[in-house]
C-alpha positions as CSV (number, residue, x, y, z in Angstrom):
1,X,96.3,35.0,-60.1
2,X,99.1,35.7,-58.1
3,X,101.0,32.7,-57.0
4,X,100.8,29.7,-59.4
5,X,102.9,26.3,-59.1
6,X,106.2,27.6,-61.7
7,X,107.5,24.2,-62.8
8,X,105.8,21.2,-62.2
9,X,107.4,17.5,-63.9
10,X,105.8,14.6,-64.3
11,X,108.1,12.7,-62.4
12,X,107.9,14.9,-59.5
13,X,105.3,17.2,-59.4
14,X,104.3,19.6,-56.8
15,X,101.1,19.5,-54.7
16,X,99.6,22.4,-53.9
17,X,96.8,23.0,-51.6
18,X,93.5,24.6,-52.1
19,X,93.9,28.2,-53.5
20,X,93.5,31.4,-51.3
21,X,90.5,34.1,-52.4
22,X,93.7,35.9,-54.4
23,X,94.8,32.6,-56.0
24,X,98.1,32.1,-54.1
25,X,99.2,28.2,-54.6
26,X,101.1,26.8,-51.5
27,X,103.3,24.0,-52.7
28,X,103.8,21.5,-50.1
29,X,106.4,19.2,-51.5
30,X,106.9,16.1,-54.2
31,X,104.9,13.7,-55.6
32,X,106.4,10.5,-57.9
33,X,104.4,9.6,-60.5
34,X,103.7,5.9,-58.8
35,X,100.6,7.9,-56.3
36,X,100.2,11.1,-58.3
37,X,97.4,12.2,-58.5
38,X,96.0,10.7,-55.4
39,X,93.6,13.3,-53.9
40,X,90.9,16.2,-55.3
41,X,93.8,18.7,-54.2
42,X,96.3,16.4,-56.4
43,X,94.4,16.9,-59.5
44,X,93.8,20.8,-58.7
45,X,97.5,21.1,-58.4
46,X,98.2,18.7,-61.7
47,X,95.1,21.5,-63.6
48,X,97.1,23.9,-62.4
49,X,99.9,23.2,-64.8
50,X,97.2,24.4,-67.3
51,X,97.4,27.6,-65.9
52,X,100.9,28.3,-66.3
53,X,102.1,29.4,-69.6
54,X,98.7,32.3,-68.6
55,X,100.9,33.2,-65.7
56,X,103.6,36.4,-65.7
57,X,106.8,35.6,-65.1
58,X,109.8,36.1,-67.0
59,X,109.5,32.5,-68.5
60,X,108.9,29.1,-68.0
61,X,109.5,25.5,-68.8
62,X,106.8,23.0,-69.0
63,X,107.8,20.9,-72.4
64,X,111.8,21.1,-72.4
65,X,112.0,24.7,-74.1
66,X,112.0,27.8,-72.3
67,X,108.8,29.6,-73.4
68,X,107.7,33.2,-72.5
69,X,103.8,33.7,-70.9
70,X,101.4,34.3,-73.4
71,X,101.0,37.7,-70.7
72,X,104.6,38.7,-70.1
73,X,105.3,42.2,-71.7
74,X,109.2,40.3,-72.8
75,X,107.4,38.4,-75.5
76,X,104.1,38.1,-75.2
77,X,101.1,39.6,-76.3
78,X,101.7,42.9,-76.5
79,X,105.1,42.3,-78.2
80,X,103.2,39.8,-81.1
81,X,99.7,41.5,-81.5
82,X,100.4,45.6,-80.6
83,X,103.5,46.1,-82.1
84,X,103.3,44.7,-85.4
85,X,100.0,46.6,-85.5
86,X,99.3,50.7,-86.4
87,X,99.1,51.5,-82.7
88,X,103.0,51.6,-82.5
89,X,106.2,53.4,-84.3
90,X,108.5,51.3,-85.4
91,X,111.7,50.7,-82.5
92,X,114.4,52.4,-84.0
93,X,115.7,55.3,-81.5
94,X,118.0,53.3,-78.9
95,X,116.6,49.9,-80.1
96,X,118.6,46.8,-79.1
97,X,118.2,46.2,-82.6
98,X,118.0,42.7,-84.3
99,X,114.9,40.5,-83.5
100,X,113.6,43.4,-81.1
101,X,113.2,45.9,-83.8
102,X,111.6,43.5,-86.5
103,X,107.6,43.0,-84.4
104,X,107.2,47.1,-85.1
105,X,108.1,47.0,-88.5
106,X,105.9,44.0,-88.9
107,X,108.6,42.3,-90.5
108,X,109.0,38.5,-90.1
109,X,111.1,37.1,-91.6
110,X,113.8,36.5,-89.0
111,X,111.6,34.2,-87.0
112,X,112.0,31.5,-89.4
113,X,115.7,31.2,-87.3
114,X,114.5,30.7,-84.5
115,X,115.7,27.8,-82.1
116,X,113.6,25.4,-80.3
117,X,114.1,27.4,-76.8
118,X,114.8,30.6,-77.8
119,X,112.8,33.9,-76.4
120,X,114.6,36.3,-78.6
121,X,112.8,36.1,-81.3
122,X,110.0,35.1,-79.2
123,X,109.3,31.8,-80.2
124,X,105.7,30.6,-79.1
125,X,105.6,27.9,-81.5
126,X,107.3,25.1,-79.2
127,X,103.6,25.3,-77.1
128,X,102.1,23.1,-79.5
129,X,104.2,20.6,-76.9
130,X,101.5,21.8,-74.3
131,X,98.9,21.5,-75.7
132,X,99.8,18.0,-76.4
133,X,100.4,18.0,-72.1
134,X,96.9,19.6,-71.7
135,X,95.5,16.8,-73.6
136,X,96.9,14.2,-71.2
137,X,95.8,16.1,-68.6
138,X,92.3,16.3,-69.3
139,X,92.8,12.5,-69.8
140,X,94.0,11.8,-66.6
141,X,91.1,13.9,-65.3
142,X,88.6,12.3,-67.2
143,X,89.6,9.0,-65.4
144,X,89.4,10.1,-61.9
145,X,87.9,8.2,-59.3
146,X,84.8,9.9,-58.2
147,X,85.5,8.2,-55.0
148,X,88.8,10.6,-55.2
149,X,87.8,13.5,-57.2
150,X,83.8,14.2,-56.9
151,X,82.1,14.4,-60.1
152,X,81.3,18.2,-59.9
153,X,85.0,19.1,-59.4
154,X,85.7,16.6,-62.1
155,X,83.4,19.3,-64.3
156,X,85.2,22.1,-63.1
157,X,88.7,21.1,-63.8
158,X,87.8,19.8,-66.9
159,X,86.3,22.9,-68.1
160,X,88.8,24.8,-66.8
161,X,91.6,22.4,-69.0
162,X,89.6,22.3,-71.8
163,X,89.5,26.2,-71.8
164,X,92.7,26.9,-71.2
165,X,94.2,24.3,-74.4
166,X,91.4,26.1,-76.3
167,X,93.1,29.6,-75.7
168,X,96.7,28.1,-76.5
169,X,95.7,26.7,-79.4
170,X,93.5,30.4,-80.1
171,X,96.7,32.3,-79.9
172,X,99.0,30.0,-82.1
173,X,96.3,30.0,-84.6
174,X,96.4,34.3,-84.1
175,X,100.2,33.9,-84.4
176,X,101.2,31.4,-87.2
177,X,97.7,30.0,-88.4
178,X,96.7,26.6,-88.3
179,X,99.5,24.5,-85.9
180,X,100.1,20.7,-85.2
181,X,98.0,19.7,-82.5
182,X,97.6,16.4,-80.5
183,X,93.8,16.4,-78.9
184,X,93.7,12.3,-78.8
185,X,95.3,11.2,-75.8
186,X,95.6,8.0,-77.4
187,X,98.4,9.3,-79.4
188,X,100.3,10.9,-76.6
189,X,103.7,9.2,-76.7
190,X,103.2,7.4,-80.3
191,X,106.1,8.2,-81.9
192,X,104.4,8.3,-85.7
193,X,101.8,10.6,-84.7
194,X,103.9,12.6,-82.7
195,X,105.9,13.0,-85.7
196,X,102.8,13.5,-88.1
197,X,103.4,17.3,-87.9
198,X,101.8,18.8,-90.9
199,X,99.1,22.3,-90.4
200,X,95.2,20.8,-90.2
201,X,93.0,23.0,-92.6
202,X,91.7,26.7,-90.8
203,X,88.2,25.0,-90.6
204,X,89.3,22.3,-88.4
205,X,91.7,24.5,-86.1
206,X,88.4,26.8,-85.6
207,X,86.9,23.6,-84.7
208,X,89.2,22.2,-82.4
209,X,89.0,25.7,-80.6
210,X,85.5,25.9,-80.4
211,X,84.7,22.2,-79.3
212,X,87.2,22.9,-76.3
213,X,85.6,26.6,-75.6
214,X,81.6,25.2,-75.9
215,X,83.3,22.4,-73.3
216,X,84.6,25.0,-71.2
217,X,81.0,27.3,-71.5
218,X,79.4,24.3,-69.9
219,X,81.5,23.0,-67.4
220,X,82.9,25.9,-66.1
221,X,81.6,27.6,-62.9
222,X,80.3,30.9,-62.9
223,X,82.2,32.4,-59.7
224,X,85.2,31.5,-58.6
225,X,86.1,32.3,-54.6
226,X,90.3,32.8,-56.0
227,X,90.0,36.4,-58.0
228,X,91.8,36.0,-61.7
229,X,90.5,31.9,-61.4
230,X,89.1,31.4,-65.2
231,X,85.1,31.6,-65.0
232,X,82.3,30.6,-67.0
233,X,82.1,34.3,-68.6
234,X,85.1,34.4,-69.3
235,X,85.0,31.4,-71.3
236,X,81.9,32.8,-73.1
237,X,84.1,35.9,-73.7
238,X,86.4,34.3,-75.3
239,X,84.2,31.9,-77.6
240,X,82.3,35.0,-78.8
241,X,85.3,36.6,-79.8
242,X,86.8,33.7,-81.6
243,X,82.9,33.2,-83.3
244,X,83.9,36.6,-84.5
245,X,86.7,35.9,-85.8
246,X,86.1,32.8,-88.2
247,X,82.0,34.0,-88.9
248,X,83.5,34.4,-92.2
249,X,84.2,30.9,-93.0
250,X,81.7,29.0,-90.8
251,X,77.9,29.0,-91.2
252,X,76.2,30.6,-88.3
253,X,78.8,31.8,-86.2
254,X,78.0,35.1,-86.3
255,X,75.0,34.0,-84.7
256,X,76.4,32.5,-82.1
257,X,78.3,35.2,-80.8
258,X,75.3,37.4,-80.9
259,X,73.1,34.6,-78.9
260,X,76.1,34.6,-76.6
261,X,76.4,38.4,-75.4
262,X,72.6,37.5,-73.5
263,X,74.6,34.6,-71.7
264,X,76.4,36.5,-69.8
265,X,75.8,35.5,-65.5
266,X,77.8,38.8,-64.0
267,X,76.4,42.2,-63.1
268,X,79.0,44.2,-65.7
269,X,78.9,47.4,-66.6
270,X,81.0,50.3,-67.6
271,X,83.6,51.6,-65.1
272,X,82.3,55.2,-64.3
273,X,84.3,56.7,-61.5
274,X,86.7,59.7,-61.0
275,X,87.5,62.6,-63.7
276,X,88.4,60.3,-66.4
277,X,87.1,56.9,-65.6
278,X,88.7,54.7,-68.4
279,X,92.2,56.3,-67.0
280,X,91.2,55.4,-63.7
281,X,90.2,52.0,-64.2
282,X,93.4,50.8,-64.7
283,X,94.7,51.8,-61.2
284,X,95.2,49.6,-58.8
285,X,93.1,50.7,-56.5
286,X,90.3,49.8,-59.2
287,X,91.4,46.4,-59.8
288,X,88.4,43.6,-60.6
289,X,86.4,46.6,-60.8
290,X,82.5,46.2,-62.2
291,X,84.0,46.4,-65.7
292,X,86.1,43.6,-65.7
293,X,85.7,40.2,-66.7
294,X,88.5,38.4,-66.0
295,X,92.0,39.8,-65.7
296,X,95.7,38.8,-64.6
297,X,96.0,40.4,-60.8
298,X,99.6,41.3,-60.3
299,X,101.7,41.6,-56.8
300,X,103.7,44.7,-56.5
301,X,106.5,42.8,-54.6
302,X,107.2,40.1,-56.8
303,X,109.5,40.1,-59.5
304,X,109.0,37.8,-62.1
305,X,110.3,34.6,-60.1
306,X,107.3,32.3,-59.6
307,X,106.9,31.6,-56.4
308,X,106.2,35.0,-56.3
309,X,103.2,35.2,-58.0
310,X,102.2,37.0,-61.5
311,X,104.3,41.0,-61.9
312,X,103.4,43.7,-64.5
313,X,107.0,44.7,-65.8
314,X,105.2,46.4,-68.5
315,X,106.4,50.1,-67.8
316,X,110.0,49.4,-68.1
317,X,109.2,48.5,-71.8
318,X,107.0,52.2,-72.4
319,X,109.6,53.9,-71.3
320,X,113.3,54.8,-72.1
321,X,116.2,55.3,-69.6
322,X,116.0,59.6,-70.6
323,X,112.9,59.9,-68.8
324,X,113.1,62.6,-65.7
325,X,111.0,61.8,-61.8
326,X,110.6,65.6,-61.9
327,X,110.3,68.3,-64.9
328,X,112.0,71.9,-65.4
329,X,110.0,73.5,-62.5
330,X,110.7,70.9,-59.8
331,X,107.5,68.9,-60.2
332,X,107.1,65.5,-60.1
333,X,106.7,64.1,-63.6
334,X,103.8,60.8,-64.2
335,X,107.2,58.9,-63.6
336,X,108.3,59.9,-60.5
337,X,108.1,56.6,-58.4
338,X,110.4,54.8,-61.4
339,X,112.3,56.8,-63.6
340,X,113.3,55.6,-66.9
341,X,112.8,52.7,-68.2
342,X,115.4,49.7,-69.8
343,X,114.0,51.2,-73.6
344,X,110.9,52.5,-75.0
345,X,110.2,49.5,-76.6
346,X,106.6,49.8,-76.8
347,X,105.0,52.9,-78.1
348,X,102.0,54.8,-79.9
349,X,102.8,56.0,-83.3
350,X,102.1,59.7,-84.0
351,X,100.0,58.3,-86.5
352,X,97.8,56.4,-84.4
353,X,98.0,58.9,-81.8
354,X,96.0,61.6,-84.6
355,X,93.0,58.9,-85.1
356,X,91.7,59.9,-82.0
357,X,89.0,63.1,-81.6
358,X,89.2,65.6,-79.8
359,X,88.4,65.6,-76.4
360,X,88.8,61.8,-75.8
361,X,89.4,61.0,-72.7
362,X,91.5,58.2,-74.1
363,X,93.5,59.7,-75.4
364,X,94.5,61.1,-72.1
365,X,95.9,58.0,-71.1
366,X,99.3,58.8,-73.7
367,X,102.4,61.3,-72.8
368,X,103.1,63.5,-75.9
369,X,106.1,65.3,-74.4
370,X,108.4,64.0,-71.6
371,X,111.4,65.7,-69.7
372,X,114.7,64.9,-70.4
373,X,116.9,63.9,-67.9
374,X,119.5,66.3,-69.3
375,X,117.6,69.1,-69.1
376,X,115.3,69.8,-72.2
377,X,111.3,68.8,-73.3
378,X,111.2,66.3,-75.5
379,X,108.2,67.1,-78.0
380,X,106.8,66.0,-81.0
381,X,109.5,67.7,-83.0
382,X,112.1,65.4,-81.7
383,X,109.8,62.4,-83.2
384,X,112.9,60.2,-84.7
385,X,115.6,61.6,-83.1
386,X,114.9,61.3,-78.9
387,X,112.1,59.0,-79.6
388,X,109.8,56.7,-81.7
389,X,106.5,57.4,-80.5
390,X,104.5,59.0,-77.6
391,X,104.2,57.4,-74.3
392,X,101.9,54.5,-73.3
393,X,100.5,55.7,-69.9
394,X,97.6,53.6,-69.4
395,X,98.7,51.2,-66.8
396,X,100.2,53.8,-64.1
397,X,103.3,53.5,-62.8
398,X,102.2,54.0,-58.7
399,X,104.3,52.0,-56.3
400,X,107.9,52.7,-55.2
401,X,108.6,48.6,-56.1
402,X,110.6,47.1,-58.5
403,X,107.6,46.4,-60.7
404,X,104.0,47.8,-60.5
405,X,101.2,45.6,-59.4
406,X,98.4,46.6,-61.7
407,X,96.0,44.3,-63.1
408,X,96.6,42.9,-66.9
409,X,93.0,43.1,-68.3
410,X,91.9,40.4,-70.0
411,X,88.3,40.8,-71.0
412,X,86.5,44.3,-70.1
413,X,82.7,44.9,-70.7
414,X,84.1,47.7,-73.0
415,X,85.1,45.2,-75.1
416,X,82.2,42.5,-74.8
417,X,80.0,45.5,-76.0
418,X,81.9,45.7,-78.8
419,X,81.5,42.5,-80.0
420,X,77.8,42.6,-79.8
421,X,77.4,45.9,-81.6
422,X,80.1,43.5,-84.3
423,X,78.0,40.3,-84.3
424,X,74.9,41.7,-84.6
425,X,75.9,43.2,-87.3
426,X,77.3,40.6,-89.2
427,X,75.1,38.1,-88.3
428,X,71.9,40.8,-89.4
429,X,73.7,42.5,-92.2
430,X,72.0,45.7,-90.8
431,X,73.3,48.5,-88.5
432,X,70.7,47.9,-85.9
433,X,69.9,50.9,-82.9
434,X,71.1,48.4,-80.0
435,X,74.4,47.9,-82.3
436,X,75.0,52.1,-82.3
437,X,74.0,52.2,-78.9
438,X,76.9,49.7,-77.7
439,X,79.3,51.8,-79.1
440,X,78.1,55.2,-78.4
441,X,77.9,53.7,-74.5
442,X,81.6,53.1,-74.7
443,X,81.6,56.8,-76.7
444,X,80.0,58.2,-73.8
445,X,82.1,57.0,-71.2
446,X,85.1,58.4,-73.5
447,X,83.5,61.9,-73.1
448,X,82.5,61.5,-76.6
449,X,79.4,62.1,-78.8
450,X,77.0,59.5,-80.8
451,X,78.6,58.4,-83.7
452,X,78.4,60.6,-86.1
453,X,75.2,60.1,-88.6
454,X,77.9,59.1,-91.7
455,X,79.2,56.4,-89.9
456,X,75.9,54.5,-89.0
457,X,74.7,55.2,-92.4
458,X,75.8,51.3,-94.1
459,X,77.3,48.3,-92.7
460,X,80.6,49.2,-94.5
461,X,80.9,52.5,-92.7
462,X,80.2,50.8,-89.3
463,X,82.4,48.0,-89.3
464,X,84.9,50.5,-90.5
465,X,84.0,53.0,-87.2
466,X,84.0,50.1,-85.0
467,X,87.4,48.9,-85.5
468,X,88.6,52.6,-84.6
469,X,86.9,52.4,-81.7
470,X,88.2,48.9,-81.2
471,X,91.7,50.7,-81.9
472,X,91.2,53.6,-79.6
473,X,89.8,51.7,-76.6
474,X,91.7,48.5,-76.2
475,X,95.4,49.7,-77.6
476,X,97.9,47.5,-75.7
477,X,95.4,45.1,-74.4
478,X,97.2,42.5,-76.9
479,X,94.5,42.2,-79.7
480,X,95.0,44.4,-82.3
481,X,96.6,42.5,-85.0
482,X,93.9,40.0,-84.5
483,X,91.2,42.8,-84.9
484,X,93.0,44.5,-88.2
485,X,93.0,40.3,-89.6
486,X,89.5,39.7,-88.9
487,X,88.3,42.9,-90.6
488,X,90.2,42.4,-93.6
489,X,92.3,45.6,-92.8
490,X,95.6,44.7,-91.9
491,X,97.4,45.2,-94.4
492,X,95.8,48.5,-96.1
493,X,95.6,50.2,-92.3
494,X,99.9,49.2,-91.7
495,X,100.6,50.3,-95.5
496,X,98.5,53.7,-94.0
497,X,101.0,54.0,-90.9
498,X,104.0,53.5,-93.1
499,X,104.6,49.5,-92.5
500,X,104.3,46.8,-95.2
501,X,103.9,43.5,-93.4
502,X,106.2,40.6,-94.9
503,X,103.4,38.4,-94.0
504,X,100.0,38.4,-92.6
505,X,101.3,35.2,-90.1
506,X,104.3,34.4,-88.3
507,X,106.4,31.7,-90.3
508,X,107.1,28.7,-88.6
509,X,110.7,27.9,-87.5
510,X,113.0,26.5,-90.1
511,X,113.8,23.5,-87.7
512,X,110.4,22.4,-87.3
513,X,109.3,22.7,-91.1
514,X,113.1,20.8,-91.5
515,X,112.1,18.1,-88.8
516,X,108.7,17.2,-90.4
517,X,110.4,16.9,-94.1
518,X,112.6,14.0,-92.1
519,X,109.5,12.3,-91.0
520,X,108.3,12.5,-94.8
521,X,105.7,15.5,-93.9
522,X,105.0,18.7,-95.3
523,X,104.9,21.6,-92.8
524,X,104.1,24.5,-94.8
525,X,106.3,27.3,-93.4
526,X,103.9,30.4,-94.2
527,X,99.9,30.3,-93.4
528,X,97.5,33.1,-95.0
529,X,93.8,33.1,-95.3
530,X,91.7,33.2,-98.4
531,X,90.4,37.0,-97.9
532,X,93.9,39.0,-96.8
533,X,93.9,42.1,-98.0
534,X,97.8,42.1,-98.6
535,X,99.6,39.7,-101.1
536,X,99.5,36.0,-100.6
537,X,102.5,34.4,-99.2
């Protein structure tokens, strides 16, 4: 997705026309609310306002508060899922300290001060607003006139709307658990239910995901002619994934994410190319290679203004300013086309960094020394003093432009094979051979061996080798955290790497739990599920 609509109002929203095959919107001026939307192309541009918190820009404002994208390497993802996980080191060594430092050490606290716009802490929370916007959306959709908006793009939109509230709401729930949620548009606008804001139970968020996800399964195309436009398996990606996640607490879910891996319409497989073809894949040369699913495609001139379309900043946060271009010899360091970065906010713990086995080509993919730009190697041994944690060097930095244009994965068939070899076990309660051979695929491509006989051996064992892999092959694809939750690990595998968490959720913000107690509600501040392996909050 590279240009989206950045701000569109409902009392003057923009029209753009039909996308181009690398999903650049055109915005062609402004609507008023008295004849919006009046065409198909009306109600493409009004869908995509849907799109836009799944955009990359530095921020946006859709609901009065500025929020960060879910995708934005400032707050988003890889900020609230990878570093208050055991991929990354703590941010200590030239930290801006305060509400950057507290994601690594998985401490949480702080956030309950945040303010209703604020990015720093990152402050998702104020999205529940958007969903509540989705919802008239799809609405307003629903009651098109077929005479205006032909029943099969009717389907379409409204599959793509319905997907994308169900991935807001997915990520709130992964964030603070169980959030305030309009889905009625009826009660759009009505003051007392707008005001009703009090957490629904865990089994009916899971529900209200999943009815909007099944939607999106069945009304969603299955090719889209803009490249990074949602699709049909990528909907079915992301339902099997969140089946995963709550199979625990709803009957036959783990079923369903098993039925779903046979669903999938593309011809995926696992990137193979060049000497090390999970480094390679990441390149942009690669990009919406046969691996991937669906993934945000990035320009390599813009930067981070939206009508400039969606940027990958993401090296400027894996790297601090004391990085060299060229090392002690005169040679041109992995660097050389940036240089340093603003801080190495982002990092892989030594700790994580020893999980891997030898000869893993993933492993590849992370700097354990750098040169210093006054003159000296900076090794393991300077581990707290120069620097936190090794290098993240999996998205390559390899344009001369402000920011790099490589692709933010979103769902790989890496990862889709993963989840089978998961569901299948769960849903079985038996380590099956196509379960082994999913992983030992993803193994393979590694430069690996088969799993080891031991770790095939019991259900307990394999779970626990899969969520290594899981570790080892998706670090810094923003779903860590989420991983460590759903197989009842977080908090033993942090207190491993030497980090407590204060909680196994986000807390909400003070002022929200503060504004329901005016309206006579009871917004519990802290959410944590029945099984956490940690201390209830």
């Amino acid at each position: 997705m590279k240009k989206y609509i950045y701000s569109a109002l409902l009392a003057a929203s923009l029209l753009t026309a039909s996308c181009e095959n690398d999903f650049d919107a055109q915005i062609y001026g402004q609507l008023s609310t008295t004849n919006f939307p009046a065409t198909e192309a009306d109600y493409e541009g009004y869908l995509m306002d849907c799109y836009i918190p799944f955009s990359v820009n530095w921020e946006y404002n859709l609901s009065g508060a500025e929020q960060h994208n879910f995708y934005v390497s400032e707050g988003g993802l890889n900020r609230v899922f990878d570093m208050p996980s055991d991929e990354s080191a703590p941010w200590r060594v030239g930290s801006w300290g305060g509400p950057w430092t507290y994601y690594g050490e998985a401490q949480f606290e702080d956030m309950k001060y945040a303010w209703r716009g604020g990015k720093v802490p990152s402050n998702h929370y104020e999205k529940i607003r958007e969903v509540t916007r989705f919802t008239q959306i799809i609405s307003d959709i629903e009651k098109a006139d077929p005479a205006i908006l032909p029943t099969e793009k009717q389907q379409q939109f409204l599959g793509e709307a319905h997907l994308l509230r169900g991935m807001m709401m997915y990520y709130l729930l992964h964030m603070y658990g169980p959030v305030p949620v309009i889905l009625d548009a009826s009660m759009v606008g009505d003051d007392a239910y707008e005001a009703a804001l009090e957490r629904p139970t865990l089994d009916q968020m899971t529900e209200y995901i999943t009815a909007d996800m099944e939607y999106a399964v069945s009304h969603m195309p299955e090719t889209q002619a803009e490249k990074g436009r949602y699709t049909a398996d990528y909907a079915r990606f992301c339902l099997m994934r969140h089946y995963l996640n709550e199979g625990y607490h709803v009957n036959g879910y783990y079923q369903k994410a098993y039925d779903l891996f046979s669903q999938f319409k593309g011809n995926y497989a696992l990137f193979q190319d060049g000497a090390n073809p999970y480094a390679d894949q990441f390149k942009i040369a690669n990009e919406f290679n046969c691996e991937t699913i669906m993934a945000v495609s990035c320009n390599s001139n813009a930067t981070g203004s939206g009508p400039e379309g969606n940027f990958n900043p993401f090296s400027w946060y894996a790297l601090s300013w004391e990085v060299s271009k060229y090392d002690d010899q005169g040679n041109p360091t992995p660097f050389v086309k940036q240089g340093g970065g603003w801080g190495q906010t982002f990092n892989v713990s030594k700790h994580f960094y020893d999980t891997f086995e030898k000869g893993d080509l993933r492993a590849e993919t992370i700097e354990t020394r750098f040169y210093h730009v006054f003159g000296y190697w900076v090794t393991e041994e300077h581990l707290g003093s120069v620097w936190d944690g090794f290098i993240i060097n999996k998205y390559p930095i390899e344009t001369e432009t402000s920011f790099q244009g490589t692709d933010i994965p979103l769902a790989r068939w890496a990862d889709a094979l993963l989840l089978y070899a998961e569901a299948d076990v769960r849903a079985h309660n038996t380590v099956s051979a196509s379960a082994v051979d999913c992983v030992n695929q993803v193994r393979h491509r590694a430069g690996l061996d088969d799993l080891a006989a031991d770790k095939t051996a019991s259900v307990e064992a394999f779970l626990d080798a899969l969520l290594m892999e899981r570790g080892h092959e998706l670090y810094f694809e923003g779903c860590r955290k989420i991983d460590m939750i759903r197989f009842n690990k977080y908090y033993t595998l942090m207190k491993e790497a030497g980090k407590e968490p204060s909680s196994q959720y986000f807390p909400l913000p003070d002022y929200a739990v503060d504004q329901a107690k005016a309206s006579g509600k009871n917004l519990t501040q802290y959410f944590t599920r029945d099984n956490y392996d940690g201390p209830q909050k």
